[in-house]
C-alpha positions in Angstrom: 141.4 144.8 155.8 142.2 140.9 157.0 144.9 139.0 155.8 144.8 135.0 156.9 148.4 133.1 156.7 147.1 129.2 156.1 149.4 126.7 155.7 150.2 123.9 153.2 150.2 119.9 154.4 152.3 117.1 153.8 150.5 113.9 154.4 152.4 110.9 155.2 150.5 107.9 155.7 146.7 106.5 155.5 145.5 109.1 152.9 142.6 108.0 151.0 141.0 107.1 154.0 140.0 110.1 154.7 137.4 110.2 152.2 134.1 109.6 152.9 132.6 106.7 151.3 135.9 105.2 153.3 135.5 106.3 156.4 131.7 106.3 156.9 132.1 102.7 156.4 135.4 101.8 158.5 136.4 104.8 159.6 140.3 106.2 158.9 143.2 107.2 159.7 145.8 109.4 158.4 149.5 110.8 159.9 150.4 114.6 158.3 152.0 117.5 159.0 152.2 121.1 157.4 154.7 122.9 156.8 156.2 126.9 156.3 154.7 127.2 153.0 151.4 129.4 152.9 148.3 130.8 151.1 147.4 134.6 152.1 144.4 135.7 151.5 143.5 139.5 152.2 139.7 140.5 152.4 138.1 144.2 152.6 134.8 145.9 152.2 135.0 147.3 148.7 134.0 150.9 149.0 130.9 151.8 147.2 132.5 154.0 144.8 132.7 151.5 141.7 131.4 150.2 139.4 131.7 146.2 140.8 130.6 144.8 144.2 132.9 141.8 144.2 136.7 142.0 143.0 138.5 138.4 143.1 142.2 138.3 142.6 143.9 135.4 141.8 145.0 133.9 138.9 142.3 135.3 137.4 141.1 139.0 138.2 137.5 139.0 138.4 135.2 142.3 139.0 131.5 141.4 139.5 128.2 142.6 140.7 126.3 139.9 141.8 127.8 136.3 143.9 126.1 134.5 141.2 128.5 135.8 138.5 132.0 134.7 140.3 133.3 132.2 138.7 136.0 131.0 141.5 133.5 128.3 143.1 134.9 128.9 146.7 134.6 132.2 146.7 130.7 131.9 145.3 129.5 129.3 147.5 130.8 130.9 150.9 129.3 134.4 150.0 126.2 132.1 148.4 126.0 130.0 151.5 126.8 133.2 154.3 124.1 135.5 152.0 126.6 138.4 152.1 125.2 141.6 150.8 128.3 143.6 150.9 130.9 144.7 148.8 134.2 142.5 149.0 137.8 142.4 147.6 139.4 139.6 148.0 143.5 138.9 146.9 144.9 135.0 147.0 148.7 134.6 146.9 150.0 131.5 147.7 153.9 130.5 148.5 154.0 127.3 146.2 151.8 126.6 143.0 148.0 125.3 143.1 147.0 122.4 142.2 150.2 120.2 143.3 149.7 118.0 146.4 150.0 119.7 148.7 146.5 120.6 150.2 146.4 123.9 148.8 142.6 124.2 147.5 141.8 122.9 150.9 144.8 126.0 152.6 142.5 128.5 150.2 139.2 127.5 151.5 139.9 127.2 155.2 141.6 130.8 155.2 138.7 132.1 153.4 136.4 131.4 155.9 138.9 132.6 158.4 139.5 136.1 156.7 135.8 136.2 156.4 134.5 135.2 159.9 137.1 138.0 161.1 135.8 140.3 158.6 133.1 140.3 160.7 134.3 140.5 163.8 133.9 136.3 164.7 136.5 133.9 166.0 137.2 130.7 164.1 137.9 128.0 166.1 140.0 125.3 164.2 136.8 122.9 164.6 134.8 125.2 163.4 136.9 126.0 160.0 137.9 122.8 159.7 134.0 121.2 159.5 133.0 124.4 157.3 135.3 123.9 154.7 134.6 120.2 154.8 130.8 121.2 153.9 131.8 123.4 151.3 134.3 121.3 149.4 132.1 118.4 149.5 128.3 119.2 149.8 128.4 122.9 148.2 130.5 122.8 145.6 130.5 118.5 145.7 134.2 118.3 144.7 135.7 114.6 144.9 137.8 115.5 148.2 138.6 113.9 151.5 138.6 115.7 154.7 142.2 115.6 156.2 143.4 118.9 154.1 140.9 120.9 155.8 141.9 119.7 159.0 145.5 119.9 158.8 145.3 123.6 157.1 142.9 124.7 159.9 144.8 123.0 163.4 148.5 123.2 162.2 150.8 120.5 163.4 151.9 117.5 163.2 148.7 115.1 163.6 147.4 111.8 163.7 143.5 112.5 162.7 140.7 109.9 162.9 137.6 110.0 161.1 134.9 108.1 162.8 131.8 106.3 160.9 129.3 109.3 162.4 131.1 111.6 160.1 133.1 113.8 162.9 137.1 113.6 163.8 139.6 113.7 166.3 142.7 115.8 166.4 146.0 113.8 168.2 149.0 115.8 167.8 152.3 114.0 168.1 154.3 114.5 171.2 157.8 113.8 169.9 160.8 115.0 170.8 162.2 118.3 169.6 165.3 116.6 168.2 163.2 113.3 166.6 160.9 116.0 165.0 163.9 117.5 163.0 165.5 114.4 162.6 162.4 113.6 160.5 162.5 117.0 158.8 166.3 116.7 157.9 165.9 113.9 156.3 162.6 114.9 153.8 163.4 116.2 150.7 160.4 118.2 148.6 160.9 118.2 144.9 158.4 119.6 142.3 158.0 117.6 139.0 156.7 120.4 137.0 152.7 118.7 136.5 149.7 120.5 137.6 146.2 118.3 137.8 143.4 118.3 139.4 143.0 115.9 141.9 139.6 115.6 142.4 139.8 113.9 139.1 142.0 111.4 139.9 140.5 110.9 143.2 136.8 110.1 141.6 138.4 107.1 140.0 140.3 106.4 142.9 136.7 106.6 145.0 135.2 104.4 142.3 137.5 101.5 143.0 137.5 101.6 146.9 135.5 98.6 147.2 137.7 96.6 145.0 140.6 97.2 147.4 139.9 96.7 150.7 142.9 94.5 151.8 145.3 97.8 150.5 143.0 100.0 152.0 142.8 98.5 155.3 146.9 98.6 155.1 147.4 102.0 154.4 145.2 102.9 157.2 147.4 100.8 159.7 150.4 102.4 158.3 149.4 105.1 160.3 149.8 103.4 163.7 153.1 101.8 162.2 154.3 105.9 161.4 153.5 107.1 164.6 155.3 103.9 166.5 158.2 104.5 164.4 158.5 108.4 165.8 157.5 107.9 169.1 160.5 105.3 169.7 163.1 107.3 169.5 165.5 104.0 170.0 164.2 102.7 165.9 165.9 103.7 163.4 164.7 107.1 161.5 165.0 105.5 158.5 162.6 102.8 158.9 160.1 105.8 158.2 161.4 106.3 155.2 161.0 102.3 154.1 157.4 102.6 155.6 157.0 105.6 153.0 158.0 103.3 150.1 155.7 100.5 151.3 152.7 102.8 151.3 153.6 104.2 147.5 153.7 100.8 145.9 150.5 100.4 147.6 149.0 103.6 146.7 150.4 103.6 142.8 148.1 100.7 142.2 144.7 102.5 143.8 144.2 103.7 140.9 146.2 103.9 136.7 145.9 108.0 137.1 148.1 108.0 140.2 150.8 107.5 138.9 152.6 108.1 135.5 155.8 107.6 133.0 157.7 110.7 134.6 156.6 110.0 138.2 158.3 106.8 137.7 161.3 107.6 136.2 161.7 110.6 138.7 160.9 107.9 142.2 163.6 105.6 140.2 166.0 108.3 139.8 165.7 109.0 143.2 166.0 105.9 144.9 168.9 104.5 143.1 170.4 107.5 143.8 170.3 106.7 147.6 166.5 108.2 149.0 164.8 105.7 150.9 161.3 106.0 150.0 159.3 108.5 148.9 155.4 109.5 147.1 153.4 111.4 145.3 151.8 113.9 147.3 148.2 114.2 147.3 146.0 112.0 144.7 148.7 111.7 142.3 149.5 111.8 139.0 151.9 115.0 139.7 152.7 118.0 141.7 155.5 117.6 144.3 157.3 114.5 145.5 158.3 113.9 149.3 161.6 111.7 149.7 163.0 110.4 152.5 166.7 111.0 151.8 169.6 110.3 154.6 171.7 113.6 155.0 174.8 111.8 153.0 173.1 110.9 150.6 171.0 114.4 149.7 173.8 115.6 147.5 173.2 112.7 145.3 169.6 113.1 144.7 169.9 116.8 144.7 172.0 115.8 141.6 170.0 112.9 140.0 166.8 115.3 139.9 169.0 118.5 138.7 166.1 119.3 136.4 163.3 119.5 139.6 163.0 122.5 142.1 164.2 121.3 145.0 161.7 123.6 147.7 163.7 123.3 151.6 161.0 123.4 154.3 160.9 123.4 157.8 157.6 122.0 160.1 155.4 124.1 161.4 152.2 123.5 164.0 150.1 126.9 163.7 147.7 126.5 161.5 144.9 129.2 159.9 145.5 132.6 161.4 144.9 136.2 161.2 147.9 137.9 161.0 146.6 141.5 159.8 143.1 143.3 160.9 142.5 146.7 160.4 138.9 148.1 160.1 138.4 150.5 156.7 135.1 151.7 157.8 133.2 150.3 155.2 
């Protein structure tokens, strides 16, 4: 048995960018960082004593004989697109729910391909998972999807990644200071708003109307830059993150009218009168969790404005996709 510990991403700034028909024109940019919430997934060989070949476990159980039946359209296109001929089981469990923002399809996918590759017996370089799962979010299955979720679930970290018109990336992780990188963490607060969606859905629309905005494009991208300068001098003010994080939601809100909704608004109002900073929408929008940049005296009052949220405490982490369990069953 293998059992893969991926973790989930907050992305800060430049996201959107990170899409293709974005970045294969002017390149991007985008800052992000995950965090010590996970997807596991656990693979064996399924013995050959019943009567399924492939059992999928998720929120859905499904026990099939041939790839083509699976209807979880990760799991089919890597055993499609590897040609496995044996018997699998295969368990997802996941720390936070799916579909929220928080790079979880993307956390699924890239310790998929882990579990697999050390199924049989290969080593995953981040790289390597990283530009796999690009190829089958976006060319096998063709899901509306950028390419930093991959990245960030298979390096760990918190990264500055560039996307380059040639299609490949780069990898900078920031070299901050202990003390500024939980300064930064102390002052994030992750709330849930309760609304599942898809996001490649509100991405495609999102995609559609790239062209018409190229001047808030290009900013979001150099809010990147602006992020990173604002960690790396550790003699400006924390908090001027925070304002850089409510700049880049009034920008991002009007990408697109699925970003943002009724309740998103009255919970980011909520929030901010009650003393956060900034805050967005994690992921495409239109739901899932909210990131808040909240001073430390004032977390008690937005802990209390957004009573009605689940308020999830995090701390950074910088592993990535790993194999935290193999043991051989012989099959």
């Amino acid at each position: 048995m293998i059992i893969t510990k991926t973790p989930y991403r907050l992305s800060f700034f430049g996201g959107g960018t990170d899409h293709p028909e974005w970045f294969n024109e002017y390149g991007g940019k985008v800052l992000s960082t995950t965090f010590d919430k996970y997807c596991y997934i656990s693979m064996r060989h399924l013995p050959p004593f019943f009567e399924h070949k492939y059992r999928i476990v998720y929120s859905q159980i499904e026990s099939v004989n041939l790839i083509s039946e699976i209807q979880h359209p990760v799991v089919r296109e890597v055993l499609k697109h590897n040609k496995y001929k044996k018997g699998l089981e295969i368990h997802h469990d996941g720390d936070l729910p799916a579909r929220s923002g928080l790079g979880s399809s993307s956390s699924f996918t890239v310790g998929m391909l882990n579990a697999l590759n050390a199924l049989n017996g290969k080593y995953s370089s981040p790289q390597k998972l990283a530009t796999s799962a690009i190829h089958v979010e976006q060319d096998l299955i063709k899901e509306c999807v950028g390419s930093q979720d991959q990245i960030a679930a298979a390096y760990g970290g918190l990264n500055k990644i560039e996307f380059y018109r040639n299609g490949s990336f780069s990898v900078e992780p920031m070299i901050i200071g202990k003390n500024r990188a939980q300064e930064l963490n102390n002052n994030l607060m992750l709330f849930f708003s309760g609304i599942s969606r898809f996001s490649s859905e509100i991405a495609k629309e999102q995609v559609l109307n790239i062209k018409n905005c190229h001047s808030q494009m290009n900013e979001i991208q150099d809010m990147v830059d602006e992020g990173a300068s604002i960690l790396n001098n550790v003699n400006t003010p924390i908090e001027e993150f925070g304002r850089l994080m409510d700049r880049a939601w009034k920008i991002k809100r009007g990408l697109s009218s699925k970003v943002t909704n009724k309740r998103i608004e009255e919970i980011y109002d909520a929030a901010i009168k009650s003393g956060a900073t900034g805050g967005k929408v994690l992921g495409a929008g239109g739901g899932g969790f909210i990131l808040f940049f909240v001073k430390a005296e004032e977390q008690n009052r937005v802990k209390l404005a957004l009573h009605d949220l689940t308020l999830v405490p995090f701390n950074f982490e910088n592993t990535g996709s790993k194999v935290v369990l193999y043991q051989p069953n012989g099959f």
